[in-house]
N, CA, C and O atoms as CSV, one atom per row, in Angstrom:
chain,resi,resn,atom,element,x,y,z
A,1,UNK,N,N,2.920,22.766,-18.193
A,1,UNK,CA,C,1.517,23.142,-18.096
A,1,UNK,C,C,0.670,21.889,-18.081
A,1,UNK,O,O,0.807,20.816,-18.667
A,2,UNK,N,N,-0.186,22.310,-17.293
A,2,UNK,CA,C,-1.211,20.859,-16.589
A,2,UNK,C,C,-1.061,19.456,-16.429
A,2,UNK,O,O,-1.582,18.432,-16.870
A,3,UNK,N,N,0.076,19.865,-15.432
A,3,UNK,CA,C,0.567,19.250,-14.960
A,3,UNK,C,C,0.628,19.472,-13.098
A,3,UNK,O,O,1.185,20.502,-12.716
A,4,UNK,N,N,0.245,18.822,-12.367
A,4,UNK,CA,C,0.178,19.123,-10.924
A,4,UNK,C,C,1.215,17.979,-9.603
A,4,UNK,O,O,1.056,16.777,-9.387
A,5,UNK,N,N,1.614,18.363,-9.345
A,5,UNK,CA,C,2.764,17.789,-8.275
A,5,UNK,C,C,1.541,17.025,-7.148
A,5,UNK,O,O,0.977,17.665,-6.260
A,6,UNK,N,N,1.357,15.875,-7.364
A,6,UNK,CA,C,0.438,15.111,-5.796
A,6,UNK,C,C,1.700,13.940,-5.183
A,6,UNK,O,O,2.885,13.703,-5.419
A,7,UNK,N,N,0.879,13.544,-4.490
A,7,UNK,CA,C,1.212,12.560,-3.640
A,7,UNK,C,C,0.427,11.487,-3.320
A,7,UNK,O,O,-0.585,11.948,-2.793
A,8,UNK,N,N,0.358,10.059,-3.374
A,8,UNK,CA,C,-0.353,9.639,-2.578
A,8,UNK,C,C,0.033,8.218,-1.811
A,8,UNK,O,O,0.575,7.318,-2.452
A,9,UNK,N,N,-0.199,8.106,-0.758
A,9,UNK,CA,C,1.087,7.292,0.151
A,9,UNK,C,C,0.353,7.370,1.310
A,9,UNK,O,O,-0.317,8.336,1.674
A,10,UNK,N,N,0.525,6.142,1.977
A,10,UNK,CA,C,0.454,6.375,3.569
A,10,UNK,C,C,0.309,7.315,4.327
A,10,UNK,O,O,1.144,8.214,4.231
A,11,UNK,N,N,-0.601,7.432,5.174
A,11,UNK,CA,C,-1.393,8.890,5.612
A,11,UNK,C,C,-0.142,9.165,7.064
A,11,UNK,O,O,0.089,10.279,7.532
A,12,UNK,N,N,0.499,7.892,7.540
A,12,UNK,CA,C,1.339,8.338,8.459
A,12,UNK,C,C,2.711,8.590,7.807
A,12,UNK,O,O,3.563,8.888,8.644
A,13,UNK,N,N,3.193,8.544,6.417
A,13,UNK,CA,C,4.210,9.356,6.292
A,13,UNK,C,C,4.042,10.307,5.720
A,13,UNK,O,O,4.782,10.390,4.740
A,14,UNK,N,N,3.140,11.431,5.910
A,14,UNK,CA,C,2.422,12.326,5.284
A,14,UNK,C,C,2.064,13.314,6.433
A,14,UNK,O,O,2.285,14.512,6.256
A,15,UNK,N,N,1.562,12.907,7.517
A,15,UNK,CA,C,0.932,13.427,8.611
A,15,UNK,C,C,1.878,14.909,9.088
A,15,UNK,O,O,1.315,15.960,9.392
A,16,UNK,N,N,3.279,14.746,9.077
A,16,UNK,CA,C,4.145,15.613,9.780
A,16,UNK,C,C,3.835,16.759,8.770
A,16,UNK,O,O,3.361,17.795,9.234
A,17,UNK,N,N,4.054,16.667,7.468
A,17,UNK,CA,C,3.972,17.837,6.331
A,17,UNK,C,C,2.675,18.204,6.422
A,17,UNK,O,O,2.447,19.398,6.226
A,18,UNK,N,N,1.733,17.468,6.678
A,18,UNK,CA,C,0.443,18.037,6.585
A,18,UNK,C,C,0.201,18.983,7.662
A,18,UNK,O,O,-0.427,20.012,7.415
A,19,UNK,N,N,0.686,18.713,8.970
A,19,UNK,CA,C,0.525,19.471,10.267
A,19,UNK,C,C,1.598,20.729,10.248
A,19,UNK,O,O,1.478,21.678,11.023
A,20,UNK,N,N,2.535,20.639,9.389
A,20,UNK,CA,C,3.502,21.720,9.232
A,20,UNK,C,C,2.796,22.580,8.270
A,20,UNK,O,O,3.347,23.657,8.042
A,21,UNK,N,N,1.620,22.316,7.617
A,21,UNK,CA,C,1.290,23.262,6.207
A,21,UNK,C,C,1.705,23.209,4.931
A,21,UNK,O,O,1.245,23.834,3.976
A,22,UNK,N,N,3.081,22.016,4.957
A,22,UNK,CA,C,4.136,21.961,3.204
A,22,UNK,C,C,3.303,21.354,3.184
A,22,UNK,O,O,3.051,22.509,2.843
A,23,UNK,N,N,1.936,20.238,3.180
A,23,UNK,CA,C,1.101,19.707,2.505
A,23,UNK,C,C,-0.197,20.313,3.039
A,23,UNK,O,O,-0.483,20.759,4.150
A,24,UNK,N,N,-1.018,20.170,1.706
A,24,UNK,CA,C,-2.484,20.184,1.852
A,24,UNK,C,C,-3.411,18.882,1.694
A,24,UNK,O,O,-3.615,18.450,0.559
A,25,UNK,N,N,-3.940,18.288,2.741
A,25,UNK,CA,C,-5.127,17.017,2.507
A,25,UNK,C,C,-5.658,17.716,1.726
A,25,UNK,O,O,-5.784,18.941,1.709
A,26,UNK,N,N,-6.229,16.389,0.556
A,26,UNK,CA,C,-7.308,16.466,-0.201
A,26,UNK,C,C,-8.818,15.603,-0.124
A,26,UNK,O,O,-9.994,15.847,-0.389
A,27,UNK,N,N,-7.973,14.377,0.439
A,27,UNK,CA,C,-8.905,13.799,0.304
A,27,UNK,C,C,-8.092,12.216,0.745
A,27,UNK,O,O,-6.973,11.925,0.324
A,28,UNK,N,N,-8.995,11.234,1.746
A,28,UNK,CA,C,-8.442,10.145,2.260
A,28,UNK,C,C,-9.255,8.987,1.702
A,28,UNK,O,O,-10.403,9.034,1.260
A,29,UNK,N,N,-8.288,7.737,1.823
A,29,UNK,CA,C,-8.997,6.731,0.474
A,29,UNK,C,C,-9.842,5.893,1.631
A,29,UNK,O,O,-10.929,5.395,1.339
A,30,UNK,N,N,-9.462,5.808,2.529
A,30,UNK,CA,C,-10.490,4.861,3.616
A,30,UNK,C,C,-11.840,4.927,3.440
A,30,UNK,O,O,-12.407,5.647,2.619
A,31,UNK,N,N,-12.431,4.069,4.321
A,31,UNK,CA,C,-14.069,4.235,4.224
A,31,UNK,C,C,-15.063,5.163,4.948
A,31,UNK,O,O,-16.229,5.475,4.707
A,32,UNK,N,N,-13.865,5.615,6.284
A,32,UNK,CA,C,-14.544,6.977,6.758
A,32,UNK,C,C,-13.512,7.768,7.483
A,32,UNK,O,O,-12.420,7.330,7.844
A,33,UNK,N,N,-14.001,9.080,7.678
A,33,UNK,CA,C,-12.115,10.140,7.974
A,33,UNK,C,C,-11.512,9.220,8.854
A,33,UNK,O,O,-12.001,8.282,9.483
A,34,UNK,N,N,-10.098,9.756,8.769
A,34,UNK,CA,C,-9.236,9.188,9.244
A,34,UNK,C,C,-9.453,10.085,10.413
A,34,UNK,O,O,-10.210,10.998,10.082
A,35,UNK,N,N,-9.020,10.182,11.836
A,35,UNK,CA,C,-9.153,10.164,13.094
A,35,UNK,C,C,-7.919,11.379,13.246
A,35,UNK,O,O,-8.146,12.133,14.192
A,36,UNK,N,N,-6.838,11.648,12.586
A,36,UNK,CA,C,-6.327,12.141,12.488
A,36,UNK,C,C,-6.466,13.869,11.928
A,36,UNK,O,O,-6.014,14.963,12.266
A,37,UNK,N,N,-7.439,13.275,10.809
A,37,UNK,CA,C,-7.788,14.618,10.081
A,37,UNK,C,C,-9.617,14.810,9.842
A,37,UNK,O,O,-10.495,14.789,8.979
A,38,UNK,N,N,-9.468,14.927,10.744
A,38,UNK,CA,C,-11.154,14.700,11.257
A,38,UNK,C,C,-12.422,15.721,9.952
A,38,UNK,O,O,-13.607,15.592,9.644
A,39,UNK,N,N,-11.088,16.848,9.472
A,39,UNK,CA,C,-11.981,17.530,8.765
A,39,UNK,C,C,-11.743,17.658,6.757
A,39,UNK,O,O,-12.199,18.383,5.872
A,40,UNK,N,N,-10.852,16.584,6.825
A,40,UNK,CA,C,-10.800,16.100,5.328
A,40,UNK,C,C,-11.785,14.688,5.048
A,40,UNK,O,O,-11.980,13.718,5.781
A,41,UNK,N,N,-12.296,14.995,3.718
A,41,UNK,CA,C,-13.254,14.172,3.214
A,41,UNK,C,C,-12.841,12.612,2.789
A,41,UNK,O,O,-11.634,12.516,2.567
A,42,UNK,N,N,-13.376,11.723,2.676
A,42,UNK,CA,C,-12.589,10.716,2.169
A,42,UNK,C,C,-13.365,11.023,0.484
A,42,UNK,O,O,-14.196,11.878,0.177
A,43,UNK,N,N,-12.589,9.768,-0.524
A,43,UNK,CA,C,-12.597,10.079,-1.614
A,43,UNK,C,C,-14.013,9.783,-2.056
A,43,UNK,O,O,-14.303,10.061,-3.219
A,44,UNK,N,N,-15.048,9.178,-1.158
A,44,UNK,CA,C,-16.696,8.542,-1.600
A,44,UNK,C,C,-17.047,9.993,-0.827
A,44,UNK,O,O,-17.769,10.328,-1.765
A,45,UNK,N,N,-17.110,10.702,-0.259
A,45,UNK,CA,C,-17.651,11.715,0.077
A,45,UNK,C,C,-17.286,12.845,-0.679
A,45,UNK,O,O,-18.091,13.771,-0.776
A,46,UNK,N,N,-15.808,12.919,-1.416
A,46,UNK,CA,C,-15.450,13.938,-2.433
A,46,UNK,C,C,-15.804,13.510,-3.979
A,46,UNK,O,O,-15.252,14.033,-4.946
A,47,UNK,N,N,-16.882,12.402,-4.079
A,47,UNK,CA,C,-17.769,12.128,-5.272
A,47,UNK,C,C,-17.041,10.867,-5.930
A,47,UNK,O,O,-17.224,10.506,-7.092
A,48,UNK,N,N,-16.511,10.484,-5.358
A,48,UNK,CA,C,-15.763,9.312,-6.018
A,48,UNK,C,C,-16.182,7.549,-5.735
A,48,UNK,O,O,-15.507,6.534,-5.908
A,49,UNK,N,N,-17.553,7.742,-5.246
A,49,UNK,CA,C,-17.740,6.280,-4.731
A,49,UNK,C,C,-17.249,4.989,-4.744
A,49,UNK,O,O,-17.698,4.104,-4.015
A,50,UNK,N,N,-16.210,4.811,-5.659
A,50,UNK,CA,C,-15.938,3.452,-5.560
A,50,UNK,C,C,-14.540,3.605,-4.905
A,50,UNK,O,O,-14.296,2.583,-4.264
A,51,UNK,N,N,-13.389,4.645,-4.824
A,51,UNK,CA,C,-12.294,4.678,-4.639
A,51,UNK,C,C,-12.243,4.657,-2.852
A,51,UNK,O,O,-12.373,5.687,-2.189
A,52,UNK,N,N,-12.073,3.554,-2.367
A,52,UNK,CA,C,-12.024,3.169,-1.197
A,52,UNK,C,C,-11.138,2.272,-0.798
A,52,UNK,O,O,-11.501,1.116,-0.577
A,53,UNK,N,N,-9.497,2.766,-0.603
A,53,UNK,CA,C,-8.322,2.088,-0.513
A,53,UNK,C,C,-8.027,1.574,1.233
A,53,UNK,O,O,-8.062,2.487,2.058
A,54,UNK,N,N,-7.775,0.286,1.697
A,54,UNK,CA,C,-7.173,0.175,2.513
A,54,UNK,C,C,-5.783,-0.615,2.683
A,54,UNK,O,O,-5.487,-1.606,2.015
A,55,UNK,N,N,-5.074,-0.106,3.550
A,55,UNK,CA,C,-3.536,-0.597,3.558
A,55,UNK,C,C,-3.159,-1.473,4.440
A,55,UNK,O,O,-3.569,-1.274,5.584
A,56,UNK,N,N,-2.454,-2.450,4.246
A,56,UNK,CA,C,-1.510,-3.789,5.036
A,56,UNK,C,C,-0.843,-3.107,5.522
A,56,UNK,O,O,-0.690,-2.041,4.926
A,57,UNK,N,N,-0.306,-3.236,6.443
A,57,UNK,CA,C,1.507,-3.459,6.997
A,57,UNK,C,C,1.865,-4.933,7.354
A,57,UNK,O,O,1.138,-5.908,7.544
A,58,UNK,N,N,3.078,-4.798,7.382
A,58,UNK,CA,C,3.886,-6.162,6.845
A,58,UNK,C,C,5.245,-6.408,7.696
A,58,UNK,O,O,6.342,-6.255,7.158
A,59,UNK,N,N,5.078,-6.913,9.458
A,59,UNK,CA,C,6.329,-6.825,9.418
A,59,UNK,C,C,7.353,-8.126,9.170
A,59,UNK,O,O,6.740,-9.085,9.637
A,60,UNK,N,N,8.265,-8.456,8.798
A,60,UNK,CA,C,9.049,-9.608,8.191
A,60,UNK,C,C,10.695,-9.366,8.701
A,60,UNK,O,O,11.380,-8.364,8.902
A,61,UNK,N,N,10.920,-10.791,8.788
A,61,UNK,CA,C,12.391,-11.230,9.021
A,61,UNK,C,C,12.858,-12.058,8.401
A,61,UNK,O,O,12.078,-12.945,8.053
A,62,UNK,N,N,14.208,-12.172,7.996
A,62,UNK,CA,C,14.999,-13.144,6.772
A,62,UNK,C,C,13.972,-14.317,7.203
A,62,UNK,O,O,13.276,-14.373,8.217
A,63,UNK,N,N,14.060,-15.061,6.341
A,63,UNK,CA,C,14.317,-16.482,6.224
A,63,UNK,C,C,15.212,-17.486,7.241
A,63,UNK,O,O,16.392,-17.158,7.121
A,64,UNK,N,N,15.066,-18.563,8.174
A,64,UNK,CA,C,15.696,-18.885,8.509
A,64,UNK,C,C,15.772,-18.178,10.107
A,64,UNK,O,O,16.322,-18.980,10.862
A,65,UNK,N,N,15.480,-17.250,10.623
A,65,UNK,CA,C,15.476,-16.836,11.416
A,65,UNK,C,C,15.196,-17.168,12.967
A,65,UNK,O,O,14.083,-17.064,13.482
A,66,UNK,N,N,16.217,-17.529,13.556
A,66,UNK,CA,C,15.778,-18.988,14.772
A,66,UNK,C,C,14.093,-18.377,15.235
A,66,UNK,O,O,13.736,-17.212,15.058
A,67,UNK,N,N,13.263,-19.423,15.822
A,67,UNK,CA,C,12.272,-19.511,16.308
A,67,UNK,C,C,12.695,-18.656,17.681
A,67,UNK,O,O,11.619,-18.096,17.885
A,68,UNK,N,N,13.338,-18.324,18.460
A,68,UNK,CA,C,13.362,-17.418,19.665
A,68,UNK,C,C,13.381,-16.434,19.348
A,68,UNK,O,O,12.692,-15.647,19.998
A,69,UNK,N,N,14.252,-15.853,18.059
A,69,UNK,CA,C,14.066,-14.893,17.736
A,69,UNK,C,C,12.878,-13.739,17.410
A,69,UNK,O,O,12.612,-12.558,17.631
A,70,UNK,N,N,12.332,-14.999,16.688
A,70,UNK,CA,C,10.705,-14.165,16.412
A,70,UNK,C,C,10.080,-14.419,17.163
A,70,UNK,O,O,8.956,-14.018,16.861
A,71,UNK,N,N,10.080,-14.968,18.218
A,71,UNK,CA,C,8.858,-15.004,19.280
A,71,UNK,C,C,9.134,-13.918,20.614
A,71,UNK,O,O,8.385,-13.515,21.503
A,72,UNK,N,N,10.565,-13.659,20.298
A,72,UNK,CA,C,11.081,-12.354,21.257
A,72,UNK,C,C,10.759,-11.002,20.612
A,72,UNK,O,O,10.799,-10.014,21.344
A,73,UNK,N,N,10.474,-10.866,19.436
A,73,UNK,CA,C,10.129,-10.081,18.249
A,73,UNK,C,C,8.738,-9.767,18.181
A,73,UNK,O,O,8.379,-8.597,18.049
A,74,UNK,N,N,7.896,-10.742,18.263
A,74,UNK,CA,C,6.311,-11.079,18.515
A,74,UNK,C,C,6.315,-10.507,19.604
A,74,UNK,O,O,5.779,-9.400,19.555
A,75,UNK,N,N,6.784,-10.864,20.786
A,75,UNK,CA,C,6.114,-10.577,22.019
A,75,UNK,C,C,6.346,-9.427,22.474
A,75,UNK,O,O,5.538,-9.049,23.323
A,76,UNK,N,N,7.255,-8.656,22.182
A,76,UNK,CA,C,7.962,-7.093,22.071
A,76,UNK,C,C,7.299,-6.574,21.225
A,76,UNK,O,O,7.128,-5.390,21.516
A,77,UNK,N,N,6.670,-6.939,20.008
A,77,UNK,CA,C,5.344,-5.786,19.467
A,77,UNK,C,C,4.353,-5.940,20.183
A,77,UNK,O,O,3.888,-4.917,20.685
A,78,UNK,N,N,3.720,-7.200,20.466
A,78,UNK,CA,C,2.640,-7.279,21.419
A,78,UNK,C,C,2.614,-6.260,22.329
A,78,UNK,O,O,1.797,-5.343,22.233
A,79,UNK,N,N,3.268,-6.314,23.034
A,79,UNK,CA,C,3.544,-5.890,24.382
A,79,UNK,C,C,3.650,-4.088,23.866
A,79,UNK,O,O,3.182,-3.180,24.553
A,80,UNK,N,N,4.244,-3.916,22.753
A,80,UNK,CA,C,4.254,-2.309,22.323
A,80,UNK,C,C,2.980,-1.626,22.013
A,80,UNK,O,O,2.616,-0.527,22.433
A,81,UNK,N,N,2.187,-2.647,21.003
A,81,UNK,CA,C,0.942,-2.053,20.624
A,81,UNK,C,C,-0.069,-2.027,21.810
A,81,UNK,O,O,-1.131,-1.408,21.753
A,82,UNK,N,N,0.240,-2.565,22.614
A,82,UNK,CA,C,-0.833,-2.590,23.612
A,82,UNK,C,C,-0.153,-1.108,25.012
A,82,UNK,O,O,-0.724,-0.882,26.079
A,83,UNK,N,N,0.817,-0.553,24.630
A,83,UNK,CA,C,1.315,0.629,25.783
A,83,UNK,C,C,0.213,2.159,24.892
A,83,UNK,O,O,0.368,2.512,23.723
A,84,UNK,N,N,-0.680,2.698,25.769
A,84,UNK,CA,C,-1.273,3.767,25.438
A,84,UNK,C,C,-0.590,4.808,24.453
A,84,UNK,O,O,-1.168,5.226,23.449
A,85,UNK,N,N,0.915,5.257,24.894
A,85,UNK,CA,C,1.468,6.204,23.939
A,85,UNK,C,C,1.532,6.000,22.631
A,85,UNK,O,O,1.217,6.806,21.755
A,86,UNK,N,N,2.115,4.458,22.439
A,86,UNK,CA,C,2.043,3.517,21.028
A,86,UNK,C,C,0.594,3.832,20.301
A,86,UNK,O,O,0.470,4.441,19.238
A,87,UNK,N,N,-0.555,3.243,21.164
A,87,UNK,CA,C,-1.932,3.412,20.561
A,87,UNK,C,C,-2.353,4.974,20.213
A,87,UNK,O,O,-2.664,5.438,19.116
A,88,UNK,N,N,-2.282,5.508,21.241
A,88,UNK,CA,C,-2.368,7.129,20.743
A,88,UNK,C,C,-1.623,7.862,19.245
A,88,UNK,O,O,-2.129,8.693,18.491
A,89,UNK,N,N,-0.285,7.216,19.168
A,89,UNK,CA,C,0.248,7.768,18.248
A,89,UNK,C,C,-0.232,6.800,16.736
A,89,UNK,O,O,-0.429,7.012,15.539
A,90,UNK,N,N,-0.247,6.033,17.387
A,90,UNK,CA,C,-1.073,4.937,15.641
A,90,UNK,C,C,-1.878,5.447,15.341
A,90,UNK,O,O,-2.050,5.411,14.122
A,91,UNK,N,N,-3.110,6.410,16.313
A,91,UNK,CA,C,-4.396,6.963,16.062
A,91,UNK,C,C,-3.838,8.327,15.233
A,91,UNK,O,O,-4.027,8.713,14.079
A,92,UNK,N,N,-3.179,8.792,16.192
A,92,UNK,CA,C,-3.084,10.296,15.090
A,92,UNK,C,C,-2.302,10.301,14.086
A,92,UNK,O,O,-2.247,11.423,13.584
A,93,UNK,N,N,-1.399,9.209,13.350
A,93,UNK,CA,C,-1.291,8.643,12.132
A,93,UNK,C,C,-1.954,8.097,11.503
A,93,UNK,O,O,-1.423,7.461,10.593
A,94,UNK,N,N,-3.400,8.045,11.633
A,94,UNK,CA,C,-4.435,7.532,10.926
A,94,UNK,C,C,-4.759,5.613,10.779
A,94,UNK,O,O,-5.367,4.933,9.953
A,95,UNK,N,N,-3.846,5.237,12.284
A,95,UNK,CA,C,-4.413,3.818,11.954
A,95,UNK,C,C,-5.331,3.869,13.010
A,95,UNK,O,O,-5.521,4.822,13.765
A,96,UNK,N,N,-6.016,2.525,13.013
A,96,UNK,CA,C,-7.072,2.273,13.612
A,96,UNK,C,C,-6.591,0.924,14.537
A,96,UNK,O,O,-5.989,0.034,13.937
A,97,UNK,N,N,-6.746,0.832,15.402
A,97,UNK,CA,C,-6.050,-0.266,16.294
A,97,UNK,C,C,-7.275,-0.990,16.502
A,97,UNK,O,O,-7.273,-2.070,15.911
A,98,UNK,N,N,-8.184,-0.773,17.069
A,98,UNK,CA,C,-9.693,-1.171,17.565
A,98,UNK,C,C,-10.360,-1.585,16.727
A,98,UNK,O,O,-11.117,-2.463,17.140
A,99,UNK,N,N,-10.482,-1.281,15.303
A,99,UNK,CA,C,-10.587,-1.577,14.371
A,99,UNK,C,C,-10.188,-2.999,14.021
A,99,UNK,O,O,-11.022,-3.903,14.053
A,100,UNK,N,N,-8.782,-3.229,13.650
A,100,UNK,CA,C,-8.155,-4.700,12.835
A,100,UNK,C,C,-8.214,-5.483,13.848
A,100,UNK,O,O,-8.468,-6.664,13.611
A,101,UNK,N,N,-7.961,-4.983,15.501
A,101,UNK,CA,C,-8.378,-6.187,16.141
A,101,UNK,C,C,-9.020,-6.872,16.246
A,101,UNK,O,O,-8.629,-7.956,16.678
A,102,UNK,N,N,-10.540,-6.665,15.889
A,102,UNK,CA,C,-12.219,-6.755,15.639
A,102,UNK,C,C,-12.180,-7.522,14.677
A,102,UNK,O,O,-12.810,-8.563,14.488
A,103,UNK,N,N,-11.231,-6.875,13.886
A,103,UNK,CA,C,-11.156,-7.851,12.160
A,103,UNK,C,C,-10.492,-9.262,12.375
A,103,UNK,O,O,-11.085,-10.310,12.120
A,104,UNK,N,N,-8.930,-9.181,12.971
A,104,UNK,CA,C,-8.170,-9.785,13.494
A,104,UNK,C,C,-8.906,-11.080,13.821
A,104,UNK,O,O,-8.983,-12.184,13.282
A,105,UNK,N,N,-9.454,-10.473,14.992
A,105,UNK,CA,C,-10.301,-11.432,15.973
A,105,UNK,C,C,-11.587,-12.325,15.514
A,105,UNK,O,O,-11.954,-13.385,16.022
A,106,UNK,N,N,-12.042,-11.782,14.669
A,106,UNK,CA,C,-13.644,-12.273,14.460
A,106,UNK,C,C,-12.988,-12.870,12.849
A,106,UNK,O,O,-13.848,-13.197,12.031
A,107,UNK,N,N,-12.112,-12.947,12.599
A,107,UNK,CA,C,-11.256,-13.834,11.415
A,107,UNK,C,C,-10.642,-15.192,12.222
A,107,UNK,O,O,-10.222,-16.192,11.641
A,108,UNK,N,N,-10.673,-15.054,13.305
A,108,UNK,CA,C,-9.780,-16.424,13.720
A,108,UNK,C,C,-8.006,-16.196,13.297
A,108,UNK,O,O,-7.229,-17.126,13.084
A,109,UNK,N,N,-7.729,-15.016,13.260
A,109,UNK,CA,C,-6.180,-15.138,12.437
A,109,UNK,C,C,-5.082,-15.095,14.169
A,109,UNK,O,O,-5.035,-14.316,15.122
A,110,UNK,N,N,-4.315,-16.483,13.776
A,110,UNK,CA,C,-3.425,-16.454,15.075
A,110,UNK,C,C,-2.092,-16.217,14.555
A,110,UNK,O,O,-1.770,-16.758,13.497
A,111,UNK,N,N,-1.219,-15.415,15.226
A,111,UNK,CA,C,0.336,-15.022,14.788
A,111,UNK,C,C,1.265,-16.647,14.035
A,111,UNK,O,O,0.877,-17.761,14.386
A,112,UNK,N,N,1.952,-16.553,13.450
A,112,UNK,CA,C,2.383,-17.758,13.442
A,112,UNK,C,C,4.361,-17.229,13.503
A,112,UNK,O,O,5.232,-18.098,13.512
């Protein structure tokens, strides 16, 4: 007793249960809906003003890892995030592509 079963995690490993009905959105930590779930609130609109979470991804390879390697690695995501189906599906997992590029970009941040 009062006790309640949640979740809270990454909105794209979440997305499939939510669209199947085994989950119910409550509420998204970003700064405005996610694109995905156009009609759940984020957590400053469900009265919570300060709770405004955003998430990294991180992709990584050992240590040591020849320099062709990751630049064949680099240029094969490049080249992925930029194919429409890729972008479409990042969107209805709740990332924002148009978004971090803006950020990306107007940061000066170059791949290394």
């Amino acid at each position: 007793a009062g006790h309640l079963p949640m979740s809270v995690a990454n909105i794209d490993s979440l997305m499939g249960q939510v669209a199947a009905g085994k989950l119910k959105a409550i509420a998204t930590t970003g700064a405005k809906r996610a694109p995905g779930l156009p009609d759940v609130p984020t957590f400053v609109e469900a009265g919570f003003p300060d709770l405004v979470v955003t998430s990294w991804s991180l992709w990584a390879v050992p240590a040591g890892t020849p320099a062709g390697i990751k630049d064949k690695l680099r240029l094969g995501t490049e080249k992925a995030l930029q194919a429409p189906d890729v972008i479409e599906s990042m969107k209805a997992g709740g990332f924002e592509p148009e978004r971090w590029g803006e950020v990306i970009r107007a940061a000066g941040i170059q791949p290394q």
